[in-house]
C-alpha positions in Angstrom: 0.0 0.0 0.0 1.2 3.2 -1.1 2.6 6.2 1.6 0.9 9.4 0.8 3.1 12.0 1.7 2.3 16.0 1.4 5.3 18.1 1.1 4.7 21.9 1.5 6.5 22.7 -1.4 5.1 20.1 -3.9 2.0 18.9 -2.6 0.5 15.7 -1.7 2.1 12.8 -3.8 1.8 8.8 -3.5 5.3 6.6 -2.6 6.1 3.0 -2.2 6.8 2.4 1.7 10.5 2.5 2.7 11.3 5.5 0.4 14.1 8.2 2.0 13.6 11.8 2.1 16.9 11.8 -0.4 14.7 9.5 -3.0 11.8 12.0 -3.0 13.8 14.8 -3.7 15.2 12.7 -7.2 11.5 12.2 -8.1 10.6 16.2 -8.1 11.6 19.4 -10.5 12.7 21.3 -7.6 16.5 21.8 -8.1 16.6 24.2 -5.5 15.0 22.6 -3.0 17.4 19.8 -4.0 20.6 21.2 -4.2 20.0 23.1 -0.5 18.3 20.5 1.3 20.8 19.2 4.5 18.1 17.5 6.7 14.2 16.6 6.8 11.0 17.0 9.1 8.7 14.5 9.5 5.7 14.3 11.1 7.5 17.4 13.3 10.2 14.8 14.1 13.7 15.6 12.7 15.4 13.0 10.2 18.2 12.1 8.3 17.9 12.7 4.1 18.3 8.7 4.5 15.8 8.3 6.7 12.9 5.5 5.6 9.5 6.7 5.2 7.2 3.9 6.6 3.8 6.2 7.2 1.5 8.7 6.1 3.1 12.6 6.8 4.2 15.8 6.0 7.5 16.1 5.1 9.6 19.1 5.3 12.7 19.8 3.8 15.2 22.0 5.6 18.4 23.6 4.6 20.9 26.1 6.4 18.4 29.0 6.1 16.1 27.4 8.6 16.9 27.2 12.6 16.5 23.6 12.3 18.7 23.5 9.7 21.3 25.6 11.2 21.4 23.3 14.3 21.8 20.3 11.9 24.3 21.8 9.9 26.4 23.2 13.0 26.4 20.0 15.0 27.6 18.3 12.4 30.8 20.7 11.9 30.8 19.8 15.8 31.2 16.3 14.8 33.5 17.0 12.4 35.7 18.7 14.7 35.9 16.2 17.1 36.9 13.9 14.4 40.0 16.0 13.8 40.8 16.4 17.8 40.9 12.4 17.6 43.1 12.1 15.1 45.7 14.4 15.9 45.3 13.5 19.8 44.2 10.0 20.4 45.0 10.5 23.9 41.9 13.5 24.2 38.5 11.5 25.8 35.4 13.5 23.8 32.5 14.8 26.1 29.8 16.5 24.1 29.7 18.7 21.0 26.1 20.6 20.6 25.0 23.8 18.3 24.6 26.6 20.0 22.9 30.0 18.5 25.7 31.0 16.8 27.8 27.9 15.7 29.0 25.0 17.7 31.0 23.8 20.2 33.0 20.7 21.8 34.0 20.2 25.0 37.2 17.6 25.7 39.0 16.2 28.3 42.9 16.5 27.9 45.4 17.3 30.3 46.2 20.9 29.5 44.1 24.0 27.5 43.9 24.0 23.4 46.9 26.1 22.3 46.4 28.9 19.4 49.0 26.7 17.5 47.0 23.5 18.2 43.4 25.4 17.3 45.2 26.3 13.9 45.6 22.6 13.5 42.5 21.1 14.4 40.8 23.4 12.1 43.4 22.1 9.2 42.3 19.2 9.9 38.7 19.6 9.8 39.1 20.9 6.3 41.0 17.8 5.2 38.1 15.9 6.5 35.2 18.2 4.8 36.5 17.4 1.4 35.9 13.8 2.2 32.9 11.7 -0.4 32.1 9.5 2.6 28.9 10.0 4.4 27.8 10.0 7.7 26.5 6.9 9.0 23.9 6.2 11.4 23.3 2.7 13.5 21.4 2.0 16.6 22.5 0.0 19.0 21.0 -1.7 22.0 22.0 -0.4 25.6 24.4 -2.7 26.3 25.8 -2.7 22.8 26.4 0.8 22.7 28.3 0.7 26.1 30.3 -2.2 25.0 30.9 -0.2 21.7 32.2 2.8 23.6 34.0 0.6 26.5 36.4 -0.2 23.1 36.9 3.0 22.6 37.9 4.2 26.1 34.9 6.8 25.8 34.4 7.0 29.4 32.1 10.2 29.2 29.9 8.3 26.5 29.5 5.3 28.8 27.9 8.2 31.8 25.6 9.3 29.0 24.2 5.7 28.1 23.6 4.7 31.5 21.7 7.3 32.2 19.0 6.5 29.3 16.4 3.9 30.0 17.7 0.2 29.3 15.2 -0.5 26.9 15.5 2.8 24.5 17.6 2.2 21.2 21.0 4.5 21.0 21.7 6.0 17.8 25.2 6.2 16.6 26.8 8.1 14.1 30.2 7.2 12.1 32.4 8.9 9.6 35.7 7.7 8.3 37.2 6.1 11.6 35.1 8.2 14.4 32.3 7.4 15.8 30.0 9.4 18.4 27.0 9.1 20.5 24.6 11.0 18.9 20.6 11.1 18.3 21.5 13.0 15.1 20.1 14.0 12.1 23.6 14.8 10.3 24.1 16.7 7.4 24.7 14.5 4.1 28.5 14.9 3.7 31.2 16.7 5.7 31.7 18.4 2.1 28.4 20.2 2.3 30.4 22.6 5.0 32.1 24.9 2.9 33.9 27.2 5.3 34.6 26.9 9.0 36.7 28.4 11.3 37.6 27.7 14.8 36.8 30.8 17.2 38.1 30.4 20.6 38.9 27.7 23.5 38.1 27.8 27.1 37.5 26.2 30.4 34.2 24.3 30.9 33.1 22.1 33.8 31.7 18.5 33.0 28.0 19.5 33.1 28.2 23.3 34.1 29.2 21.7 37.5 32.2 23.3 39.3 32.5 20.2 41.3 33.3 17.9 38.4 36.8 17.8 36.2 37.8 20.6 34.4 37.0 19.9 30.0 38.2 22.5 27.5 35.9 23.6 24.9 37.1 25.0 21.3 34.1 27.2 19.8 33.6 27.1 16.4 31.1 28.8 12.8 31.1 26.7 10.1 29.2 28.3 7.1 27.9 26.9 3.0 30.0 29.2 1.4 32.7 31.9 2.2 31.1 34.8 2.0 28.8 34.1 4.6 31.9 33.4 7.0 33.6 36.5 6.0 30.4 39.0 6.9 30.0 36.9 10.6 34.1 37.3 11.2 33.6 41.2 10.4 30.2 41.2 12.5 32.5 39.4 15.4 35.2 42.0 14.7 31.9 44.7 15.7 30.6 42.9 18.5 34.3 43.1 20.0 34.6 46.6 19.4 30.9 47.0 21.1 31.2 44.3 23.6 30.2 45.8 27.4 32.8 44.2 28.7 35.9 45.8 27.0 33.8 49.1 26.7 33.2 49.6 30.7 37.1 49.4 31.3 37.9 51.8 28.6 35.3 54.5 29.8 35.9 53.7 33.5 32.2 52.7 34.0 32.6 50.0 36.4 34.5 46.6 37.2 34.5 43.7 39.1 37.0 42.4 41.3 37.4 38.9 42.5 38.9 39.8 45.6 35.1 41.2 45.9 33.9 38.8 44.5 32.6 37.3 41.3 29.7 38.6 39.8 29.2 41.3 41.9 29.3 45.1 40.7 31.5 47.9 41.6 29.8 50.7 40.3 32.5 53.6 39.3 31.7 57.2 39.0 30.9 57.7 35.4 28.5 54.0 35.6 27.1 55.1 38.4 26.1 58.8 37.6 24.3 57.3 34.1 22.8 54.5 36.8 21.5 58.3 39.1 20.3 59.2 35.3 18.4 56.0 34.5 17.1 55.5 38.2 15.5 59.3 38.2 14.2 59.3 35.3 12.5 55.6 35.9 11.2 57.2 39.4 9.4 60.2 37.7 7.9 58.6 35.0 6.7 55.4 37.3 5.8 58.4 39.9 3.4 60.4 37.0 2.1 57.2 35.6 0.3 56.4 38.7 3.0 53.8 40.9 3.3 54.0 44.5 7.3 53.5 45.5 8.0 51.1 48.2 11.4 49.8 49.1 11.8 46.3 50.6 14.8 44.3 52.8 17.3 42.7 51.3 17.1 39.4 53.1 13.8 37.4 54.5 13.1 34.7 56.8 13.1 31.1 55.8 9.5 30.6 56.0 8.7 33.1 53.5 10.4 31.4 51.0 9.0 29.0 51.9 5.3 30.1 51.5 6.3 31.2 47.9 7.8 27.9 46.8 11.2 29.1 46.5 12.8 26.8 48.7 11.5 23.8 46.9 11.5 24.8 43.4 14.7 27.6 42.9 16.8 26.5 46.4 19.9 25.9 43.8 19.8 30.0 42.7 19.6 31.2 46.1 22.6 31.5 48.5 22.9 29.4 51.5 21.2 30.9 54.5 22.4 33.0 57.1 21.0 32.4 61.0 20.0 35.1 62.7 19.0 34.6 66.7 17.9 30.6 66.0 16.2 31.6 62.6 17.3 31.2 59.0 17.2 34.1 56.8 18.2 34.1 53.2 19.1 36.9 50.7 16.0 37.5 48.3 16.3 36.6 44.7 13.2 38.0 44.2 11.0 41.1 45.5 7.7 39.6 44.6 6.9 38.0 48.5 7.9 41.7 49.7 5.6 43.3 47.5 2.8 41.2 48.6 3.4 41.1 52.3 2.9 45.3 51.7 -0.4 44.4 50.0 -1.3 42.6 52.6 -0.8 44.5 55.4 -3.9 45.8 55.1 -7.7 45.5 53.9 -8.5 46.4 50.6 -11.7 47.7 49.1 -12.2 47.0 45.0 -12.7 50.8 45.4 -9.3 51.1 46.0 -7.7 49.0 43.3 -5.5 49.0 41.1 -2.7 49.2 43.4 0.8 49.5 41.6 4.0 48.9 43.5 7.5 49.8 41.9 10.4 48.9 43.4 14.3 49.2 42.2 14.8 46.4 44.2 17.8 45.0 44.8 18.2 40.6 44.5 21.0 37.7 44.7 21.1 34.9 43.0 23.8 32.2 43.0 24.7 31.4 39.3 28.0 29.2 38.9 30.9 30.7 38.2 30.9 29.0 34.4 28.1 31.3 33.4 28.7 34.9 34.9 29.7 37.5 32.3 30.1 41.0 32.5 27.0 42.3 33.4 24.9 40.6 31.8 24.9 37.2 34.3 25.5 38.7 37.9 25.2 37.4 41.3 23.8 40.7 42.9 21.5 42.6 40.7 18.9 45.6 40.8 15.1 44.9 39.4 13.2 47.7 38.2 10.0 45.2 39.9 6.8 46.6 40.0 3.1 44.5 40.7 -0.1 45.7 39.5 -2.7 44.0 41.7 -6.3 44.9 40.2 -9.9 43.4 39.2 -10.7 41.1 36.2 -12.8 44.4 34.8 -9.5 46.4 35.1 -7.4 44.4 33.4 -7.9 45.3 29.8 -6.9 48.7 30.6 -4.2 47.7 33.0 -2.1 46.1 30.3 -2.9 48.1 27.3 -1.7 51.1 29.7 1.5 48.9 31.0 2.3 48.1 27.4 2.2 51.8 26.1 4.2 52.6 29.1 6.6 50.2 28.5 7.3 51.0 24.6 7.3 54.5 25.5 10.6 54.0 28.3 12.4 51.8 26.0 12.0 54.5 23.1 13.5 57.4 25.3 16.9 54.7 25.9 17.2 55.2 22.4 15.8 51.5 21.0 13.1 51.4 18.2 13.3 48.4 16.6 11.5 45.9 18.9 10.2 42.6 18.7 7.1 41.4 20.9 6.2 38.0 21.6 2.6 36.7 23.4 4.2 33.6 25.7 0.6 31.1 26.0 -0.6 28.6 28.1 2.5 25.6 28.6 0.8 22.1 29.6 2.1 22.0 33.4 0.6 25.1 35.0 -1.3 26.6 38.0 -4.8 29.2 37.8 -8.2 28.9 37.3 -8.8 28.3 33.1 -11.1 31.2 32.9 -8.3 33.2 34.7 -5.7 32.1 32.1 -8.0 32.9 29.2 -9.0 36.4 30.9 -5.0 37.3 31.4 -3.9 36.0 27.9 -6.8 37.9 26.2 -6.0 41.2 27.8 -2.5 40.7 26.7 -3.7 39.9 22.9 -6.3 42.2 22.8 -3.6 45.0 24.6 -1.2 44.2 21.6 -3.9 44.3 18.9 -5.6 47.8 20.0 -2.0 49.0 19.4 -1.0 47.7 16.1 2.2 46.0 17.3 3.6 43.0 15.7 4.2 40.1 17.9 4.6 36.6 17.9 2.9 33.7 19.6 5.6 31.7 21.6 3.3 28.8 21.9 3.0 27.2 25.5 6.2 29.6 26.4 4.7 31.0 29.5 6.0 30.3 33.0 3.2 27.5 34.7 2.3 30.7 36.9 0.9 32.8 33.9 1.1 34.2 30.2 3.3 37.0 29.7 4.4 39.0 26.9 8.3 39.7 26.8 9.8 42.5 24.1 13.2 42.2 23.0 14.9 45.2 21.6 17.2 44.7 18.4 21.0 46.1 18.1 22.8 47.4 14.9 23.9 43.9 14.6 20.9 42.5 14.1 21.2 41.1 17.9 17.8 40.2 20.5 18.5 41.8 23.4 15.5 40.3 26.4 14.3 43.3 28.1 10.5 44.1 29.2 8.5 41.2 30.7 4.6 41.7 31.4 3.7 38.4 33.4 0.7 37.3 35.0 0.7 35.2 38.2 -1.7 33.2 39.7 0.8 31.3 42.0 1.7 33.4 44.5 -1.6 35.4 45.1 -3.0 31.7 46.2 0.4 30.9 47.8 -0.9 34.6 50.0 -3.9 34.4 50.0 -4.3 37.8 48.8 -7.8 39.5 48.7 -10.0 42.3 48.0 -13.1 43.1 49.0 -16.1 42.9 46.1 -18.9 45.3 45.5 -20.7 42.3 46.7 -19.7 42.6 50.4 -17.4 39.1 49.4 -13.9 38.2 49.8 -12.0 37.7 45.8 -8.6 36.9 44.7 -7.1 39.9 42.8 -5.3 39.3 39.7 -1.9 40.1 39.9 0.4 41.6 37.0 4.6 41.6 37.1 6.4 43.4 35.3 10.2 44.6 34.7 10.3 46.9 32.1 14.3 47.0 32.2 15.1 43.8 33.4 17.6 44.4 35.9 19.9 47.7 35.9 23.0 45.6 35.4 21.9 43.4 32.4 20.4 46.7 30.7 23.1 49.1 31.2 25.1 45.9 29.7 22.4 46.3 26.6 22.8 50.1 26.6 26.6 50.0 26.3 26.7 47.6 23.3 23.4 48.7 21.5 24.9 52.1 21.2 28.8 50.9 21.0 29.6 53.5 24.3 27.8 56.4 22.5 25.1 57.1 24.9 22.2 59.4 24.2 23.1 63.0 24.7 21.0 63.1 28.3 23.1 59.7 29.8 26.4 60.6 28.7 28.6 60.6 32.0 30.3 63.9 30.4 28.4 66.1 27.9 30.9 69.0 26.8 35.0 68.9 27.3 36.1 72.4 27.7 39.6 72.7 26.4 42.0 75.7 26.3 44.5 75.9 23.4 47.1 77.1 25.9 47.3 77.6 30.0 46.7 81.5 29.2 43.3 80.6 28.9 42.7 77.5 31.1 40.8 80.4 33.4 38.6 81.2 30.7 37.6 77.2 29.8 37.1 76.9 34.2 35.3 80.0 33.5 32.8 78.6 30.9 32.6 75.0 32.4 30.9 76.4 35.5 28.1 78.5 33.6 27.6 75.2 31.4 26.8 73.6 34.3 24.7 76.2 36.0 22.7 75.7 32.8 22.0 71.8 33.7 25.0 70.3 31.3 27.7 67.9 32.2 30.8 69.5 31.6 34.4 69.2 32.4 37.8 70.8 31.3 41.3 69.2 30.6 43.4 71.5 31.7 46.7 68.9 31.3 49.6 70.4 29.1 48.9 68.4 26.4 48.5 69.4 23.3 45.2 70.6 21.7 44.6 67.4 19.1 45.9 65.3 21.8 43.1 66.2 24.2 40.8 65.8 21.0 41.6 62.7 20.3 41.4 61.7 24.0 37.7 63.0 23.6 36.7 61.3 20.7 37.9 58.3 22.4 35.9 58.5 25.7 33.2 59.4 23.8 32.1 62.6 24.9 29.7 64.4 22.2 31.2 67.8 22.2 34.6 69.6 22.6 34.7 73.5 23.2 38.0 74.7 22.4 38.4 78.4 23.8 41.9 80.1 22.9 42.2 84.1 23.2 40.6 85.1 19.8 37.3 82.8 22.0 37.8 84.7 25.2 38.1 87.9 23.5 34.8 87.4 21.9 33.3 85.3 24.9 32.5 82.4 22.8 33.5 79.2 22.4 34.6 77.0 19.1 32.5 73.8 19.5 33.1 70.5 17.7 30.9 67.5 17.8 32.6 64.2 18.4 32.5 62.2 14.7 31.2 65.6 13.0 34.5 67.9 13.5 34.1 71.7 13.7 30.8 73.1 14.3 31.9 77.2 14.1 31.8 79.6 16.7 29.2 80.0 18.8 28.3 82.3 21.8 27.2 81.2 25.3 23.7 81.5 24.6 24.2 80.0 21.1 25.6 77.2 22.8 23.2 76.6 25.1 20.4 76.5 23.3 22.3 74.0 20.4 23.3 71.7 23.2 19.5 72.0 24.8 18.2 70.6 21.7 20.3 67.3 21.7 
């Protein structure tokens, strides 16, 4: 009896059973479709080209311009790369080689880190292996086989893999030339369908992200169909450098951390933490005029709190371990949620009185393992810009429709307009009332349809508490960036029992929004730094106008204009250093201040100054008042 078999591309067509993905694609005038295809979908299961077909399905062809694709395509490189690790260093046990979002990578147990010198090799090596004809092979083996088949090879990591997976499940393996790995696949093809790759970096990785276990070293690799693509990501990586937070904070003195501090914790320095002033003013007016009460909450709580939320049993690995205090434990929060509901419920409320918005720059700790802290973007002590929204089911279509305005509206004035939105559904494990879930999740639609925003549905994405709607902002390199998160929860209204009192004289459970429109002031002011590459908006930079005299005659005339710039509400300095004038220039440009006012005598004689705007040049001669009102319209 004959498969039928409906192909998006083609249509429905009939095939004998047993037929491969690879067959079909000989049968149908679709050269393109033939020539890029790396990897198939079936039935919304992932398969080899030479996979047999023994059902009904839809079958969906998928090359490197897909995600799917991509992560087919890049763990094979990964394959390939271990490959050429074994060959040149038998010795070297192999762990696991996944893709990742940009690439690949392999981590491997050897006695000592990758050298540059050995990196340029492996990669050699991978090359001579691409240009291999022979295919990648896939067999399945029964439990036992496979950990026989690995105990010959002294695969010792492999063998920790397969006991783990029930006894009775079939292991895949995949083989080309002489190698062989554990792998539930699909593969690519051919190795020669990888036209360019190049190895990126190596570091230290624990076995399994655990600290506790041996210390592996991962080599990082991109592997792309054809040159050109390689060449535009290596000059994007060249940007992201440039742009990366990390390198960025150091060279404009913005902040550091020390390990003698410790890991993953901040030291705000005087230039980071003026911009933080900046950002935390501005996010106190505008939460202040839009209708927020401001609370501020402890840093640490007792045990039994964390309890009541369900943080001990579900997040006890994130949180640090607990400090006693007279006979009881207290830990540091990792979140301000149970503090901002304690306020709510030290008191009665009336319906009349709701919605009640809390907002909170509250700070949290988290312990995250050492493997994964970077920069600012993964800390152990972080600022939230919290707040809850605690209303009625009737208020909640204008709640979110107002939240999400609001939201758009902050994120505009950082400087970011290109934003993605995404509506985050009901997953299949979760906690609420149905008709809650469907009330929250239409207000969140219905918010995002009154206001003509694109957005995507992430399918079953939201947390088992409640649906949310996250917006990501995108950089000049095409980069998501997570930001704002608007999430409902039902969990820990029940877990507190909060109430209201109805119009009906009853007790009701309000409904309960949280939201961080920033994220947390560390990750964002990570964001900031590399979506604008250092160059802040005019009203965040640390240092708005560099006064600088062409000479010490007039050093007294640049003091003299600094302090009436800053009288007038502007940032300004002088470099008064006997240096000379492009020097200081230069120096400008570099710490990316926008203007320079160069004052020599001809600028004190005529009490103005000679401005220059950083990556413009000269501007002309302006007077104070001129100056002023050019600089108040940045």
């Amino acid at each position: 009896m004959e498969l039928t078999i409906t192909i998006p591309e083609i249509g429905e067509k009939q095939f004998e059973p047993g037929i491969t993905p690879a067959e079909i694609l000989r049968t149908i005038e679709n050269k393109l479709l033939s020539l890029k295809s790396i990897a198939a979908e079936f039935n919304g299961k992932m398969i080899d080209l030479k996979t047999p077909l023994k059902e009904d399905g839809e079958l969906i062809y998928h090359s490197f311009e897909t995600e799917k694709g991509k992560e087919v395509y890049w763990h094979s490189a990964a394959h390939i790369m271990a490959e050429a690790v074994k060959e040149l260093y038998p010795q070297v046990k192999v762990t696991i080689g996944p893709a990742i979002d940009e690439g690949f990578y392999y981590d491997f147990d050897k006695n000592e880190p990758f050298s540059e010198e050995e990196l340029a090799a492996i990669e050699t090596k991978m090359k001579e292996l691409i240009k291999s004809k022979l295919p990648f092979e896939r067999k399945e083996l029964s439990h036992q086989e496979a950990i026989d088949f690995f105990k010959g090879l002294e695969e010792d990591y492999k063998i920790e893999l397969i006991n783990e997976m029930p006894d009775n499940e079939k292991i895949s393996v995949y083989t080309h030339n002489k190698f062989s790995d554990l792998c539930r696949g699909p593969h690519i093809p051919y190795p020669a369908k990888i036209k360019a790759v190049k190895l990126l970096k190596s570091s230290g990785a624990y076995w399994r992200g655990d600290e506790n276990n041996k210390m592996l070293y991962r080599i990082y690799g991109i592997a792309y169909p054809n040159k050109k693509e390689l060449r535009e990501y290596l000059t994007e990586l060249e940007e992201r450098k440039k742009r990366d937070h990390r390198r960025l904070g150091k060279e404009l003195d913005l902040y550091s951390i020390n390990d003698d501090i410790g890991p993953g914790l901040v030291l705000w320095h005087p230039k980071g933490a003026l911009i933080r002033h900046l950002i935390e003013s501005y996010w106190k007016e505008e939460h202040l005029n839009a209708g927020y009460d401001l609370i501020n909450t402890p840093h640490i709580g007792k045990a039994e709190l964390w309890k009541t939320s369900g943080h001990i049993d579900f997040y006890n690995e994130s949180m640090f371990a607990p400090i006693e205090v007279e006979g009881n434990e207290y830990y540091l929060k990792p979140m301000n949620c149970p503090f901002h509901i304690a306020v709510y419920n030290s008191s009665k409320h009336s319906y009349r009185e709701l919605p009640v918005r809390y907002a909170e720059l509250g700070t949290v700790y988290r312990y995250e393992r050492s493997g994964v802290l970077h920069g600012l973007m993964r800390v152990r002590g972080f600022t939230q810009d919290d707040a809850h929204i605690i209303c009625t089911k009737e208020q909640l279509y204008e709640e979110v429709e107002n939240l999400l305005i609001f939201s758009i509206r902050l994120l505009k004035h950082f400087g970011f307009e290109d934003l993605q939105l995404y509506l985050a559904t009901k997953p299949e494990k979760c906690v609420g009332e149905c008709e809650a879930w469907d009330a929250a999740s239409e207000s969140l639609e219905t918010a995002l349809k009154n206001q003509n925003m694109h957005y995507e549905i992430d399918e079953g994405g939201g947390a088992f508490y409640g649906p949310k709607i996250d917006i990501k902002i995108k950089d000049a390199l095409s980069r998501s960036w997570q930001c704002t998160t608007i999430q409902f929860d039902f969990n820990l209204p029940d877990r507190f029992g909060m109430e209201y009192t109805g119009a009906d004289n009853k007790s009701h459970r309000p409904y309960m929004v949280h939201r961080a429109l920033l994220g947390s002031l560390e990750r964002f002011f990570g964001t900031l730094i590399e979506y604008h590459g250092g160059d802040f908006p005019f009203w965040l930079t640390p240092v708005q106008v560099m006064l600088i005299p062409v000479s010490d005659a007039t050093a007294h005339y640049a003091e003299r204009v600094r302090s009436k710039l800053r009288k007038a509400g502007f940032r300004a300095e002088a470099d008064l250093r006997s240096e000379k004038v492009g020097y200081k220039i230069r120096e400008a440009e570099l710490k990316k201040i926008p203007y320079m006012a160069i004052v020599g005598p001809r600028e004190e004689e005529e009490n103005t100054v000679s401005l220059r705007k950083r990556k413009e040049g000269d501007l002309g001669s302006f007077s104070f008042n001129e100056t002023i009102y050019k600089l108040s319209r940045q």
